[in-house]
C-alpha positions as CSV (number, residue, x, y, z in Angstrom):
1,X,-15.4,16.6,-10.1
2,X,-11.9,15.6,-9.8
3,X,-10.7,18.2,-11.9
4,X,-12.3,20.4,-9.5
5,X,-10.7,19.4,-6.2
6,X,-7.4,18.6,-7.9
7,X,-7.4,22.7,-8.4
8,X,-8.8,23.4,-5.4
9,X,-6.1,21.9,-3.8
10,X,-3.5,23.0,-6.2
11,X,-4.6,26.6,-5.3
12,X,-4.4,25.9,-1.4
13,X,-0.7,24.4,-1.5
14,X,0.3,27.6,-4.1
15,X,-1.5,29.5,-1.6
16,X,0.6,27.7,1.4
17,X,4.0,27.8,-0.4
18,X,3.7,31.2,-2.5
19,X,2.6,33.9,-0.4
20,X,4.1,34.9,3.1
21,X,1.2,34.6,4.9
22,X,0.5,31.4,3.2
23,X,4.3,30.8,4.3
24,X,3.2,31.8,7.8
25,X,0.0,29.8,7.8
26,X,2.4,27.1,6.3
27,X,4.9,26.9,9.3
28,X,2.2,27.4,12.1
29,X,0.2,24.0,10.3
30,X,3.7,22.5,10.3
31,X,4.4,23.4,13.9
32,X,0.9,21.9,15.3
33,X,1.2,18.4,12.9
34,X,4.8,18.5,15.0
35,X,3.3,19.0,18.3
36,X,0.5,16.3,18.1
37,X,2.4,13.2,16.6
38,X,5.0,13.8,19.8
39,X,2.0,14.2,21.5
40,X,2.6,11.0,24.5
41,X,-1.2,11.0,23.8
42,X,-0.5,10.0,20.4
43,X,2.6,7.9,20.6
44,X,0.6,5.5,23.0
45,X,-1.6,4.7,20.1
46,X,0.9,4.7,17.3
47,X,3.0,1.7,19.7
48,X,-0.3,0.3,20.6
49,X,-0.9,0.0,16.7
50,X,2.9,-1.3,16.1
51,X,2.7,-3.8,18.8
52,X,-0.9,-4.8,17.3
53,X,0.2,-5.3,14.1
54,X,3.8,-7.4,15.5
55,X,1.6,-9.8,17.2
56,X,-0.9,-10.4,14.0
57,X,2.3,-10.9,12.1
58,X,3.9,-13.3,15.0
59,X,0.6,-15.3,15.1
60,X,-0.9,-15.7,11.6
61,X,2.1,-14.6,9.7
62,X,3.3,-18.4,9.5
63,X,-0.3,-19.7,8.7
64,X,-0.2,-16.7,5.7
65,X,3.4,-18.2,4.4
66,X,2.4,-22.1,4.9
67,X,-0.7,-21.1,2.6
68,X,1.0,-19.0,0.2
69,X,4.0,-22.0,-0.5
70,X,1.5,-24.7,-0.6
71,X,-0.7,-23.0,-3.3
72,X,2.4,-21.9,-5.3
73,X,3.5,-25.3,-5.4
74,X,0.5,-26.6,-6.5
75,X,-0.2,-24.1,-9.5
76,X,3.5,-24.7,-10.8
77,X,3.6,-28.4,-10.3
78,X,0.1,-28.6,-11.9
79,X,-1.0,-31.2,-8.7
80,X,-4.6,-29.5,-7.0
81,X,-4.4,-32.4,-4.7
82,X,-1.7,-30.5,-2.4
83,X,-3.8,-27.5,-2.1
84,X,-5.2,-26.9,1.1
85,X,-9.6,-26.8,0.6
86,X,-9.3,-23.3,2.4
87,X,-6.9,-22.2,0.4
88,X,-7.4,-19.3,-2.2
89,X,-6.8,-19.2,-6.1
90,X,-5.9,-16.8,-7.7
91,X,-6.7,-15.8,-12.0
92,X,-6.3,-12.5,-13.3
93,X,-9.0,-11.8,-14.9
94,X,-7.1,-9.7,-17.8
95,X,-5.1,-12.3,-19.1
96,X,-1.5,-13.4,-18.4
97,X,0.8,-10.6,-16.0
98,X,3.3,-11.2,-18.5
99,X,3.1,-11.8,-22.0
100,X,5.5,-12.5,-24.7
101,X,5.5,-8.4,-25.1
102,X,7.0,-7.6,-22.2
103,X,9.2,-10.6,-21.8
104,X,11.0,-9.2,-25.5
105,X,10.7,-5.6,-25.1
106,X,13.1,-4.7,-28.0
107,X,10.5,-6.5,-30.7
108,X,8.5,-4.4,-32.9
109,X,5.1,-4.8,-31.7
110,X,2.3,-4.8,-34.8
């Protein structure tokens, strides 16, 4: 299925960039995606969104950092005691990020 739409597409945007009226097509889709993001309309929604997202970071942002230090001091200093009950741990569940591998890239692996 992927295989699919990944030609379907492929065939649109050779379509788009290939032929002259595909150029055409192209430049009017171009035009109207230029006309509705300067849309007022549309920039009232995008700075509604940015201001959104400004007060979420101005209001938990702190709470997120405090949790984020206290848990990566804990896990390095070995001490669970200094771990805040609420706050998440995190395993991966494939094994170390790094391994000696990566860490000595020039080694011939087996």
């Amino acid at each position: 299925m992927k295989g699919k739409l990944a030609f379907v597409v492929g065939a649109g945007v050779g379509y788009l960039l290939g032929t002259r009226a595909g150029r055409q097509q192209f430049e009017k889709i171009k035009s109207w995606a230029s006309d509705t993001w300067h849309d007022p309309r549309v920039q009232g929604y995008v700075h509604e969104a940015e201001q959104a997202a400004t007060d979420f970071a101005r209001t938990q942002g702190g709470a997120l950092k405090d949790k984020a230090v206290a848990t990566a001091k804990a896990k390095f200093s070995g001490d669970s005691d200094d771990v805040p009950d609420d706050a998440a741990t995190w395993e991966p569940a494939d094994g170390p990020i790094v391994d000696a591998d990566d860490a000595n890239p020039a080694t011939p692996r087996p």
